[in-house]
mmCIF file of the N, C-alpha and C atoms, coordinates in Angstrom:
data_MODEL
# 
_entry.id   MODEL 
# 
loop_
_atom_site.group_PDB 
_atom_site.id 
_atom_site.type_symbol 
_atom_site.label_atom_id 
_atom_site.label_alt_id 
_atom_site.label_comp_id 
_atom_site.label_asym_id 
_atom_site.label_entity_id 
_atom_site.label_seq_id 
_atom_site.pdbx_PDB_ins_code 
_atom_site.Cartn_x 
_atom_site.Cartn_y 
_atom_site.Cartn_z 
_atom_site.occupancy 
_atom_site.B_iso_or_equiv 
_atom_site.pdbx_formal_charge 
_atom_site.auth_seq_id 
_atom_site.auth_comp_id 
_atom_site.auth_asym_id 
_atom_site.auth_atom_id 
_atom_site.pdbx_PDB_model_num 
ATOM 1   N N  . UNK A 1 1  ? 113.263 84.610  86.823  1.00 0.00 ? 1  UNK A N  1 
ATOM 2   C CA . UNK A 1 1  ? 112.330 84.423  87.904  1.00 0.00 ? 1  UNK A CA 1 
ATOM 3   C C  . UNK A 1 1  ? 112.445 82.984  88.395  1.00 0.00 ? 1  UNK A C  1 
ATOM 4   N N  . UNK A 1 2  ? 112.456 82.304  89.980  1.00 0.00 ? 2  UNK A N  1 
ATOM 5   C CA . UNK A 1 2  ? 112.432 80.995  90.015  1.00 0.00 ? 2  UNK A CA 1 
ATOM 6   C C  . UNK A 1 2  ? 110.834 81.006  90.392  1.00 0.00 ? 2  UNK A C  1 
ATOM 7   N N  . UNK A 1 3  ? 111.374 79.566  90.307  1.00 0.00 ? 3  UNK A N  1 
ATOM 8   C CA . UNK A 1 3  ? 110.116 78.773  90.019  1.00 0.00 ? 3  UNK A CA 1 
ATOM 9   C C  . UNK A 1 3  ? 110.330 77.898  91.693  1.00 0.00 ? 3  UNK A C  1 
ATOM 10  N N  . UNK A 1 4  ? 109.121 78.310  92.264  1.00 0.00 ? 4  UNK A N  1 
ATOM 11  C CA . UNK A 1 4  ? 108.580 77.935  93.728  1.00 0.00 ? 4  UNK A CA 1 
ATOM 12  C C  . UNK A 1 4  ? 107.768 77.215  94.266  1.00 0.00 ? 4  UNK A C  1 
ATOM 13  N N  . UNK A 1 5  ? 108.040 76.083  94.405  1.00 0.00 ? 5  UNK A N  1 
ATOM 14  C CA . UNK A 1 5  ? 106.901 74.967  94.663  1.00 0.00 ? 5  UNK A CA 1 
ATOM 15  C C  . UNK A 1 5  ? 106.404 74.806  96.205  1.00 0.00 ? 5  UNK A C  1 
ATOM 16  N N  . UNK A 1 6  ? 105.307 75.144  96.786  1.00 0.00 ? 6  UNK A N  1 
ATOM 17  C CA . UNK A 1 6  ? 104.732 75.076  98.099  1.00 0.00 ? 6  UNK A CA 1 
ATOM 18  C C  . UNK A 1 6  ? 103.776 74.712  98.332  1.00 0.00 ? 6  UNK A C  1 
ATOM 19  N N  . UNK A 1 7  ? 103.886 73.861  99.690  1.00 0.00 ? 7  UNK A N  1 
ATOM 20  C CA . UNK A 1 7  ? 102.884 72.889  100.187 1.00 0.00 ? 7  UNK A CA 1 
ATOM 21  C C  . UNK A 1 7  ? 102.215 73.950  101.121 1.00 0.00 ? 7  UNK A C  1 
ATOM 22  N N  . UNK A 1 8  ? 100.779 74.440  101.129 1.00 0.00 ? 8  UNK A N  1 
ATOM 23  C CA . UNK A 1 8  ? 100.091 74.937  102.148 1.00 0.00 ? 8  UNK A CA 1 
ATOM 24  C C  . UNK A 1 8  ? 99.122  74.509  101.591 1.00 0.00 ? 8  UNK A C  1 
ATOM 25  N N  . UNK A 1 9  ? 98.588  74.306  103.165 1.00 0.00 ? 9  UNK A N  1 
ATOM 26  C CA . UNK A 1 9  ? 97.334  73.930  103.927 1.00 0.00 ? 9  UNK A CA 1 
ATOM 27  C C  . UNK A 1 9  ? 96.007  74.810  102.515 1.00 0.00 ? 9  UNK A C  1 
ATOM 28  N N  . UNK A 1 10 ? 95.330  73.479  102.303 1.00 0.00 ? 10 UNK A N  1 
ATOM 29  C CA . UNK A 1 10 ? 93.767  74.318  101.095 1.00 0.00 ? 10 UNK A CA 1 
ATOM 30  C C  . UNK A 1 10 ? 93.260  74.754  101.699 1.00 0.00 ? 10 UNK A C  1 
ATOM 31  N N  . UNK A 1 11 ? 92.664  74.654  103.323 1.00 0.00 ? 11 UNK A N  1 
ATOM 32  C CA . UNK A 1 11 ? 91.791  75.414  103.952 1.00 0.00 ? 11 UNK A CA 1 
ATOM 33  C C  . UNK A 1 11 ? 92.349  76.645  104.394 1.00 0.00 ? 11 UNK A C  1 
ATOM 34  N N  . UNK A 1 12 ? 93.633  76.700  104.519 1.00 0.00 ? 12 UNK A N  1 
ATOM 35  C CA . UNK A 1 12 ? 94.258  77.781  105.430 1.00 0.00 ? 12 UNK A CA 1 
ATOM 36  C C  . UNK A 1 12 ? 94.113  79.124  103.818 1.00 0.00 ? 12 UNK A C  1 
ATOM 37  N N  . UNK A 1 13 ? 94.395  78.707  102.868 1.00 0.00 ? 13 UNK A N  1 
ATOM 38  C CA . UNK A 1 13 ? 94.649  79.261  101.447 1.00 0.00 ? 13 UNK A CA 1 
ATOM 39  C C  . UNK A 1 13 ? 93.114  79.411  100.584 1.00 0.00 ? 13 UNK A C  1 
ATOM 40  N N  . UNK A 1 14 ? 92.349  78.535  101.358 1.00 0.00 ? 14 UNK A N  1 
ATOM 41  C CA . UNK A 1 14 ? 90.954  78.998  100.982 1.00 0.00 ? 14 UNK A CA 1 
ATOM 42  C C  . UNK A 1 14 ? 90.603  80.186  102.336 1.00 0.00 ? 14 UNK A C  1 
ATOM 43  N N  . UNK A 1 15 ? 90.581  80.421  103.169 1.00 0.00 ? 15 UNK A N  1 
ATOM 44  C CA . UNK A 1 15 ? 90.574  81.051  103.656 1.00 0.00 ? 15 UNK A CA 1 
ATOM 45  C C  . UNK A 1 15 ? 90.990  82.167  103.745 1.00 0.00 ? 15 UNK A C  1 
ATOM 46  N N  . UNK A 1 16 ? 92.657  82.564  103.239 1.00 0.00 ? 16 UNK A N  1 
ATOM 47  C CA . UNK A 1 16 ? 92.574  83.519  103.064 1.00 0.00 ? 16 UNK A CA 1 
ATOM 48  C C  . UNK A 1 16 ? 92.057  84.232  102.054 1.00 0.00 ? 16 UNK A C  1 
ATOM 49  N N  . UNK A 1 17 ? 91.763  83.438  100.666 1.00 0.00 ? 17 UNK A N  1 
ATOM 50  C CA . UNK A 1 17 ? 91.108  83.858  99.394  1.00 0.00 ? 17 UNK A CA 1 
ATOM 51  C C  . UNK A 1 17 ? 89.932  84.197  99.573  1.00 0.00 ? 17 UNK A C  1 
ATOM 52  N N  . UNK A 1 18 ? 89.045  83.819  100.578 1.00 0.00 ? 18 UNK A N  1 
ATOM 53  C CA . UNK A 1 18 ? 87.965  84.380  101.268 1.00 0.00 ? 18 UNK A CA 1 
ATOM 54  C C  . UNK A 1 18 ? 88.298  86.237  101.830 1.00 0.00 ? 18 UNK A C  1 
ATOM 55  N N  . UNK A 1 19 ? 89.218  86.062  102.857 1.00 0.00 ? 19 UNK A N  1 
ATOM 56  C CA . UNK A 1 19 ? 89.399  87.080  103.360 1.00 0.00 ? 19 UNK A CA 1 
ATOM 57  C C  . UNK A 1 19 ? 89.446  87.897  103.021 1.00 0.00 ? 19 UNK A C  1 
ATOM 58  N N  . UNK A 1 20 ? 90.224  87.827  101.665 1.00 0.00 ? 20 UNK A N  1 
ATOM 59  C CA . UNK A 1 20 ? 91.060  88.988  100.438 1.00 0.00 ? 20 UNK A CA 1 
ATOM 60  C C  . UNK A 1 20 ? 89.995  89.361  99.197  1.00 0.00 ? 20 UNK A C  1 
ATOM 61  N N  . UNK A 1 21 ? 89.749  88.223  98.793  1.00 0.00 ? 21 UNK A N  1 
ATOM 62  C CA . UNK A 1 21 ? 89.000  88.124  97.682  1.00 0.00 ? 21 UNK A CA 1 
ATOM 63  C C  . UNK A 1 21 ? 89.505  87.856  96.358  1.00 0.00 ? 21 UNK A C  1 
ATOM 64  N N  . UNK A 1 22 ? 90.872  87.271  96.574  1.00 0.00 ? 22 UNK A N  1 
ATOM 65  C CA . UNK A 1 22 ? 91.691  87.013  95.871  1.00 0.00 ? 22 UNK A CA 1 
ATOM 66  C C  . UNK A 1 22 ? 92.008  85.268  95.719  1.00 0.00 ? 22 UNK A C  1 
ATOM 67  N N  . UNK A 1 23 ? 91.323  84.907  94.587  1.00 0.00 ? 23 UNK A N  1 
ATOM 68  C CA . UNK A 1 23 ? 91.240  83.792  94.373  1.00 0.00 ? 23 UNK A CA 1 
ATOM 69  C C  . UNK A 1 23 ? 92.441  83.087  93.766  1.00 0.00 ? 23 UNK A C  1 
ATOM 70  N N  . UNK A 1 24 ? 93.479  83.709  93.008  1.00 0.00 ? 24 UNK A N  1 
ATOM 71  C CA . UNK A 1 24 ? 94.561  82.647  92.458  1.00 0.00 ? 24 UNK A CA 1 
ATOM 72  C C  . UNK A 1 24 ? 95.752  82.646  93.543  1.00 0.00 ? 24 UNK A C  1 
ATOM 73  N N  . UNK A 1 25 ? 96.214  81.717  93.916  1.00 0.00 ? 25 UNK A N  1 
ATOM 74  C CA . UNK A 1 25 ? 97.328  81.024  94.945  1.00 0.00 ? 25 UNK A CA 1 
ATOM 75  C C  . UNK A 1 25 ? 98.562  81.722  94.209  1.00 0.00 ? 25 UNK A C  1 
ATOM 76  N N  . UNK A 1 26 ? 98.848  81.922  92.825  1.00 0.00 ? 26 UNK A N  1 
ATOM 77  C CA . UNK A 1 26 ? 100.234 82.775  92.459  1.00 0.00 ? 26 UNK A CA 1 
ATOM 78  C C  . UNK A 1 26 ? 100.108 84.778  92.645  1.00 0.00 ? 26 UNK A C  1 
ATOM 79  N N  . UNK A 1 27 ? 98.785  85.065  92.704  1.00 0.00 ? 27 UNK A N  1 
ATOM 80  C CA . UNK A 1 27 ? 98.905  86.332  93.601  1.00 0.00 ? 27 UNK A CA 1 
ATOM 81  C C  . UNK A 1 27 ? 98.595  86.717  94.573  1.00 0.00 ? 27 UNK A C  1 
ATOM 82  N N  . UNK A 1 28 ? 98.360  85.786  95.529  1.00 0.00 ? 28 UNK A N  1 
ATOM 83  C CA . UNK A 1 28 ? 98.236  85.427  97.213  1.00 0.00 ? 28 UNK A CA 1 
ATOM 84  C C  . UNK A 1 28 ? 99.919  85.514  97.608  1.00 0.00 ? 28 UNK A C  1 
ATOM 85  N N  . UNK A 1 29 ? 100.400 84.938  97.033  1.00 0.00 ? 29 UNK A N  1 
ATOM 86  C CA . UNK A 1 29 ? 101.743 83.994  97.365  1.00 0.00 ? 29 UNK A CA 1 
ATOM 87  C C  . UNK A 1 29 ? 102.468 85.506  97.158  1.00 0.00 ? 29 UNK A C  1 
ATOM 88  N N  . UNK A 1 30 ? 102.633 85.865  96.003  1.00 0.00 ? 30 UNK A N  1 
ATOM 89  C CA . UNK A 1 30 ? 103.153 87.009  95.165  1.00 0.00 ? 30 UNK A CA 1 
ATOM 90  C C  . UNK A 1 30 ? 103.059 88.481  96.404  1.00 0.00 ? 30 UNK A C  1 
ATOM 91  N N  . UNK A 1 31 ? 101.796 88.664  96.838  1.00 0.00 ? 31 UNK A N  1 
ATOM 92  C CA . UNK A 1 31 ? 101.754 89.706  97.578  1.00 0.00 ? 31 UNK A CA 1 
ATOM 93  C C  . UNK A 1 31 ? 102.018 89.373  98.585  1.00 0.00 ? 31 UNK A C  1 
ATOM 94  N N  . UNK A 1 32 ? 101.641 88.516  99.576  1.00 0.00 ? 32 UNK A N  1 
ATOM 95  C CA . UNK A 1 32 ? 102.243 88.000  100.634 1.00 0.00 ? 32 UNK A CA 1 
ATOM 96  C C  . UNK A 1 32 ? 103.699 88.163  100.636 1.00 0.00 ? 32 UNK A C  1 
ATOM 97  N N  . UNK A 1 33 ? 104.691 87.723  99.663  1.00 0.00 ? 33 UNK A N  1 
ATOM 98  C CA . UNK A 1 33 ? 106.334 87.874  99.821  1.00 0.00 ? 33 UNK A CA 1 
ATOM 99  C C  . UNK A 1 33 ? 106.507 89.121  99.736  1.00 0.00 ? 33 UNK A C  1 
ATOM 100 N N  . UNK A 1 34 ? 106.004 90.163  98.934  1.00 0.00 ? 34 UNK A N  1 
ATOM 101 C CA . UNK A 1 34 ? 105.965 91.830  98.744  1.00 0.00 ? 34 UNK A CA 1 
ATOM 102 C C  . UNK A 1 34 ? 105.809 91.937  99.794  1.00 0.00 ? 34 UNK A C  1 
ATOM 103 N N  . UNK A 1 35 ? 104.523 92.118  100.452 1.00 0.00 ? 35 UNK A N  1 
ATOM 104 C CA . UNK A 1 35 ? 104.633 92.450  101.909 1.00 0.00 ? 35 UNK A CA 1 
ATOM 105 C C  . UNK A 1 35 ? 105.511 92.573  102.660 1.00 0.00 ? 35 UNK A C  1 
ATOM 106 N N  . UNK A 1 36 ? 105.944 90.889  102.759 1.00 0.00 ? 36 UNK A N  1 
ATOM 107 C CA . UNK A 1 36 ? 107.060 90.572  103.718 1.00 0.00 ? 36 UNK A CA 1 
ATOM 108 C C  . UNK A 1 36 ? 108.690 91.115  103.272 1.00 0.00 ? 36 UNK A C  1 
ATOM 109 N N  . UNK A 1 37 ? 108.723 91.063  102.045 1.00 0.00 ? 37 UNK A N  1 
ATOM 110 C CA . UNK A 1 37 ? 110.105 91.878  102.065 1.00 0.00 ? 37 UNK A CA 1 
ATOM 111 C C  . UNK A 1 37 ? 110.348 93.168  102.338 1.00 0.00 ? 37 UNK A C  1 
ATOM 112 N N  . UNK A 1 38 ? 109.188 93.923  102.248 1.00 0.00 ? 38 UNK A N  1 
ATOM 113 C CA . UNK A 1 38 ? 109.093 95.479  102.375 1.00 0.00 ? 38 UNK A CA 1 
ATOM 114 C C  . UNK A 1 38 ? 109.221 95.623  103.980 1.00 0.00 ? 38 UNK A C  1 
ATOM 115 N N  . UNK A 1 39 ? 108.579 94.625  105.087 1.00 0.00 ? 39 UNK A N  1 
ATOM 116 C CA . UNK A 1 39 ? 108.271 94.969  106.350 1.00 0.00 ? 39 UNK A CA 1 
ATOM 117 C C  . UNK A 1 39 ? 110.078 94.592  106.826 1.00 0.00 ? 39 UNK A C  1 
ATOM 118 N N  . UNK A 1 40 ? 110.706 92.818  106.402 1.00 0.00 ? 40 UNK A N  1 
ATOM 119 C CA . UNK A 1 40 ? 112.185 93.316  106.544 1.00 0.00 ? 40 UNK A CA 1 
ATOM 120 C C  . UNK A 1 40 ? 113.094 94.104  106.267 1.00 0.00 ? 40 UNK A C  1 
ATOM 121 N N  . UNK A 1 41 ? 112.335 95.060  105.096 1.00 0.00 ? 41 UNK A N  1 
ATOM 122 C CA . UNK A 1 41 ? 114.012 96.235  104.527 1.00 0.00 ? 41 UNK A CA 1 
ATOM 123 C C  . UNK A 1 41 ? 113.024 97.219  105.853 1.00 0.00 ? 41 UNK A C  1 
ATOM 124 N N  . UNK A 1 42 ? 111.904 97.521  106.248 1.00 0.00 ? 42 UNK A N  1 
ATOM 125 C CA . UNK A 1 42 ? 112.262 98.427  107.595 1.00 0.00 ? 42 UNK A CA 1 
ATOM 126 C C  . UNK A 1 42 ? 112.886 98.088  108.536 1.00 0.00 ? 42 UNK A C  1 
ATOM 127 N N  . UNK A 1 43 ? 112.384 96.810  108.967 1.00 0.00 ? 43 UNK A N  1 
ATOM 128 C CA . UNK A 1 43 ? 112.696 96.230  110.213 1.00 0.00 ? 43 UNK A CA 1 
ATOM 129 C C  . UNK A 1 43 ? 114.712 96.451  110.341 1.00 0.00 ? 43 UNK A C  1 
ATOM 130 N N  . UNK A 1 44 ? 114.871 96.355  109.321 1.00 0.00 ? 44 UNK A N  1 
ATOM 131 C CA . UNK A 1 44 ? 116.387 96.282  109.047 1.00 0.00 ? 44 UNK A CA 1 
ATOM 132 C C  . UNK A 1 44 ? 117.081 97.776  109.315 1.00 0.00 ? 44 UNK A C  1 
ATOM 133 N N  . UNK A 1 45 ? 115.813 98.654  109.005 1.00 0.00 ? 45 UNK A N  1 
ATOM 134 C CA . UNK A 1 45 ? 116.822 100.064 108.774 1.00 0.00 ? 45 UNK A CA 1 
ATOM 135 C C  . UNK A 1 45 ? 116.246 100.793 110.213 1.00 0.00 ? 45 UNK A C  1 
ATOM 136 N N  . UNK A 1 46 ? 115.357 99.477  111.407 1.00 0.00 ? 46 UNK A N  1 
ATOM 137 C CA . UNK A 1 46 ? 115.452 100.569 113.090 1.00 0.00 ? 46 UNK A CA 1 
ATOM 138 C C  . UNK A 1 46 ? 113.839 100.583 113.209 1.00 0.00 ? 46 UNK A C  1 
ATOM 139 N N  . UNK A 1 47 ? 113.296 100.077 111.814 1.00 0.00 ? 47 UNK A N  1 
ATOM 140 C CA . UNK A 1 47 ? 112.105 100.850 111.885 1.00 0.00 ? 47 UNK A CA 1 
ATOM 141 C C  . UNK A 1 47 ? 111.201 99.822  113.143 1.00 0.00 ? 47 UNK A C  1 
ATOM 142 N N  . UNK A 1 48 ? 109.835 99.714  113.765 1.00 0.00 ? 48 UNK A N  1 
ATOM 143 C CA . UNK A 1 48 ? 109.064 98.715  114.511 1.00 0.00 ? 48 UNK A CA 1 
ATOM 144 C C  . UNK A 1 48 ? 108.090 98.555  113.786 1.00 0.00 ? 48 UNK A C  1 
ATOM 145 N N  . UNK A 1 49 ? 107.487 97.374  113.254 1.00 0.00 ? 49 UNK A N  1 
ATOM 146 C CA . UNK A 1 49 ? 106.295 97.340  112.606 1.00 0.00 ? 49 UNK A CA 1 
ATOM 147 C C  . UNK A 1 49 ? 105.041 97.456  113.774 1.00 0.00 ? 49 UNK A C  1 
ATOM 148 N N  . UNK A 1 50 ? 104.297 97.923  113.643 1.00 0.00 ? 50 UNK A N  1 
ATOM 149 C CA . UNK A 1 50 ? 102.994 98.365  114.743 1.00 0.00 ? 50 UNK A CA 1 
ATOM 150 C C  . UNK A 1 50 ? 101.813 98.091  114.141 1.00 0.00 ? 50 UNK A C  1 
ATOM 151 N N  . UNK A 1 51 ? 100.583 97.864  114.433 1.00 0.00 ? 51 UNK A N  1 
ATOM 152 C CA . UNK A 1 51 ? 99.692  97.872  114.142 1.00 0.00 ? 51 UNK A CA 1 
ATOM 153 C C  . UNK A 1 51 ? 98.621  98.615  115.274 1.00 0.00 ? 51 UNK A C  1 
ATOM 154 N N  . UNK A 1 52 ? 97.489  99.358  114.785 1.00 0.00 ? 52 UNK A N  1 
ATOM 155 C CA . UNK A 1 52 ? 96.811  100.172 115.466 1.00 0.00 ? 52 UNK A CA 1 
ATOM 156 C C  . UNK A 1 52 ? 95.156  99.832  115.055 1.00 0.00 ? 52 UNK A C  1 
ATOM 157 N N  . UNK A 1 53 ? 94.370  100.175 115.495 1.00 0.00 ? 53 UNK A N  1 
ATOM 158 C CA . UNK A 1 53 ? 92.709  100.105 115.747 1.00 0.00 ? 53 UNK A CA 1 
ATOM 159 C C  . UNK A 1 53 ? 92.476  101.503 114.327 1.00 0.00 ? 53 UNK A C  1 
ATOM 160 N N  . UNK A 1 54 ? 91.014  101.198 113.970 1.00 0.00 ? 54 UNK A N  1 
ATOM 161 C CA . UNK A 1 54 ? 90.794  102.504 113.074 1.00 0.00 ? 54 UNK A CA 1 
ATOM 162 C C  . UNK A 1 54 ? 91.049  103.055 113.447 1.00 0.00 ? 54 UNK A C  1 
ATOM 163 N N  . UNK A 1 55 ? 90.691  104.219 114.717 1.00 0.00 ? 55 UNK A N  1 
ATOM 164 C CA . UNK A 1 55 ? 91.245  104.776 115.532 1.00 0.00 ? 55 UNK A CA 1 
ATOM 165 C C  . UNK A 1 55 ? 92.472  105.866 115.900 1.00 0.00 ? 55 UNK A C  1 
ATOM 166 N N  . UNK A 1 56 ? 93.457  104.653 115.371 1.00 0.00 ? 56 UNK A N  1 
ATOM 167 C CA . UNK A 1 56 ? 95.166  105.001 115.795 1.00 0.00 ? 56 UNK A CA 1 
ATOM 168 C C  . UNK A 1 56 ? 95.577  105.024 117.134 1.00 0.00 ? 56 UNK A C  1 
ATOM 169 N N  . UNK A 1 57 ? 94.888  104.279 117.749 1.00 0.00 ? 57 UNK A N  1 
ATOM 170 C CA . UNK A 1 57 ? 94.777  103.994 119.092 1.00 0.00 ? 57 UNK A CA 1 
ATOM 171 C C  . UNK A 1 57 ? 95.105  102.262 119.044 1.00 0.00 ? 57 UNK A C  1 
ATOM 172 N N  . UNK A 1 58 ? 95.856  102.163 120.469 1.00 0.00 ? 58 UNK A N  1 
ATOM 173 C CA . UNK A 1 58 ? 95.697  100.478 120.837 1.00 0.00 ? 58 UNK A CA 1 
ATOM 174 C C  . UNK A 1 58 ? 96.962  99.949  120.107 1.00 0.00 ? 58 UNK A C  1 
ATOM 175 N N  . UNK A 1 59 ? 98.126  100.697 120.303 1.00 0.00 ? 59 UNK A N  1 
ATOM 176 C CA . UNK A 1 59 ? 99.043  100.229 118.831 1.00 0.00 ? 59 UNK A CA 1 
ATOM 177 C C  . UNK A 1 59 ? 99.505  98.836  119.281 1.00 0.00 ? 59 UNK A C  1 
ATOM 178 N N  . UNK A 1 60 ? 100.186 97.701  118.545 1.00 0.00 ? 60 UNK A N  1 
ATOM 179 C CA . UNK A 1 60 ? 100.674 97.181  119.362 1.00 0.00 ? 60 UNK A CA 1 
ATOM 180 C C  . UNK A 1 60 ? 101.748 96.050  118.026 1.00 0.00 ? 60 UNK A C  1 
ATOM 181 N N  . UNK A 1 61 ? 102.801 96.191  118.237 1.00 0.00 ? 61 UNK A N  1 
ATOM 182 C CA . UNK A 1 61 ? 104.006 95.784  117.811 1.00 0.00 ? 61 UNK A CA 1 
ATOM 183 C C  . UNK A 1 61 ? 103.807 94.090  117.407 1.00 0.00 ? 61 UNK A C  1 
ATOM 184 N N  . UNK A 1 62 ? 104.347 94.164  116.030 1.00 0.00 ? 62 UNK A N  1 
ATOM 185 C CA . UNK A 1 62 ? 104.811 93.099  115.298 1.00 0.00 ? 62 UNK A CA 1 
ATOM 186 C C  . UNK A 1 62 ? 105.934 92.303  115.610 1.00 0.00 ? 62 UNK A C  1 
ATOM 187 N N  . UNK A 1 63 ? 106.093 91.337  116.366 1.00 0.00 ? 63 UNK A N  1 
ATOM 188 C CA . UNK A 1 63 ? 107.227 90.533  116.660 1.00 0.00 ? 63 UNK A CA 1 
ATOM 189 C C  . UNK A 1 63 ? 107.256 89.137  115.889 1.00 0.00 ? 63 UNK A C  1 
ATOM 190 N N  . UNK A 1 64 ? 108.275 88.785  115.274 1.00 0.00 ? 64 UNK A N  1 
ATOM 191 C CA . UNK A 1 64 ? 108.046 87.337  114.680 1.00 0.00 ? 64 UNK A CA 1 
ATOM 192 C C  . UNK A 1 64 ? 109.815 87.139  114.442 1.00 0.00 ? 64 UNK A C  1 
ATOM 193 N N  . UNK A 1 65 ? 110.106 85.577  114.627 1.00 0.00 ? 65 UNK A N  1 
ATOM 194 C CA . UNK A 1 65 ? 111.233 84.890  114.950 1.00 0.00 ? 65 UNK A CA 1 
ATOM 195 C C  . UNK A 1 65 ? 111.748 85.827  113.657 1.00 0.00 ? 65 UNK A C  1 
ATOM 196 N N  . UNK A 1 66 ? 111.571 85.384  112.572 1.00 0.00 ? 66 UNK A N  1 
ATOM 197 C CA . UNK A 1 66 ? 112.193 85.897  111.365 1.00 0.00 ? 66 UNK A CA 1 
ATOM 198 C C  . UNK A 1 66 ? 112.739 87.659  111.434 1.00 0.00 ? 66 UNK A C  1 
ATOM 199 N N  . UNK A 1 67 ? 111.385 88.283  112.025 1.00 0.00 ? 67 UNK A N  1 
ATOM 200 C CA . UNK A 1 67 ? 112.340 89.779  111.829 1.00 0.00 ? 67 UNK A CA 1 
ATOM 201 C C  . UNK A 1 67 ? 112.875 90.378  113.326 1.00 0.00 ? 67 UNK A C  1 
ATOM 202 N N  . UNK A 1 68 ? 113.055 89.161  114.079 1.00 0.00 ? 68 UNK A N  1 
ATOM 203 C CA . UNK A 1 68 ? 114.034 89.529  115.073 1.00 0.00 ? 68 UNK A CA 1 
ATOM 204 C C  . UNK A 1 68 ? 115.579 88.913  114.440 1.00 0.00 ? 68 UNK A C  1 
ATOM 205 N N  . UNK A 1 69 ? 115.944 87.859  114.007 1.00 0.00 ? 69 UNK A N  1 
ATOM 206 C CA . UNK A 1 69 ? 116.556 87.336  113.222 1.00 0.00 ? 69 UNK A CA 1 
ATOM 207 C C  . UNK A 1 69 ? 117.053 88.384  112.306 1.00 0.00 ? 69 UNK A C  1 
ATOM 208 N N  . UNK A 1 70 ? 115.925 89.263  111.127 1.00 0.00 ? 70 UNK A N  1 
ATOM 209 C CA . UNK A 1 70 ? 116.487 89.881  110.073 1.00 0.00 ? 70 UNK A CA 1 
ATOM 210 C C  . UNK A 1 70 ? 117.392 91.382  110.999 1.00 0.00 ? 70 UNK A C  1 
ATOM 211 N N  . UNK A 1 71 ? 117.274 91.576  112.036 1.00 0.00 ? 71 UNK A N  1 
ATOM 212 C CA . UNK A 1 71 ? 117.513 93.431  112.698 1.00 0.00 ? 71 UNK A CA 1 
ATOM 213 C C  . UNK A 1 71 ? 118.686 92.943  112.687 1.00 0.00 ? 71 UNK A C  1 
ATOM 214 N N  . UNK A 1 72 ? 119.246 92.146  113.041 1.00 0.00 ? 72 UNK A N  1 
ATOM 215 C CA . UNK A 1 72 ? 121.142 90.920  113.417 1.00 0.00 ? 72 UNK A CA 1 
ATOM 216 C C  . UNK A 1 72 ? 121.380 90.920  111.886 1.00 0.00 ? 72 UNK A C  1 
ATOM 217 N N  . UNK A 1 73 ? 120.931 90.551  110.978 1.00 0.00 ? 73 UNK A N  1 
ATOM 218 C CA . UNK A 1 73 ? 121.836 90.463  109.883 1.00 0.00 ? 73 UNK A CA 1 
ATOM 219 C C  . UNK A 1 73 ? 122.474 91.950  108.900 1.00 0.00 ? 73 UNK A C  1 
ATOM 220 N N  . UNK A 1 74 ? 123.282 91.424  107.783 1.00 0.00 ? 74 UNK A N  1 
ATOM 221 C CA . UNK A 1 74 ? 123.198 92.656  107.433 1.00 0.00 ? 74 UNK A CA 1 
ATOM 222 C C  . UNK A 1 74 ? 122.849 92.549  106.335 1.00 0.00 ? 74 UNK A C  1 
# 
């Protein structure tokens, strides 16, 4: 396993530990990269990440430098 040293913002990281309810910074960090690797192996295989209202209404597409970047690689 490496070992990952990162500078973020305490308010931005208290904040989200608010949001979540998840108070330690190594399983903030931890799920946050899960997330994000799972949304590039779609993004990679065609898929669009979307987001929608309770609803399922109002969808409206995930764009970010990185997984326009990841659809180009292989």
């Amino acid at each position: 396993m490496a070992d990952i040293r990162l500078s973020i913002n305490r308010d931005f990281m208290t904040e989200l530990s608010n949001k979540t309810g998840i108070d330690k910074p190594d399983e903030l960090t931890k799920d946050a990269l899960t997330f994000f690797s799972w949304v590039v192996s779609e993004v990679k295989k065609g898929r669009v990440f979307l987001t929608v209202d309770e609803n399922g209404e109002n969808p409206r597409k995930v764009v970010t430098t990185t997984l326009e970047k990841a659809k180009l690689t292989k």
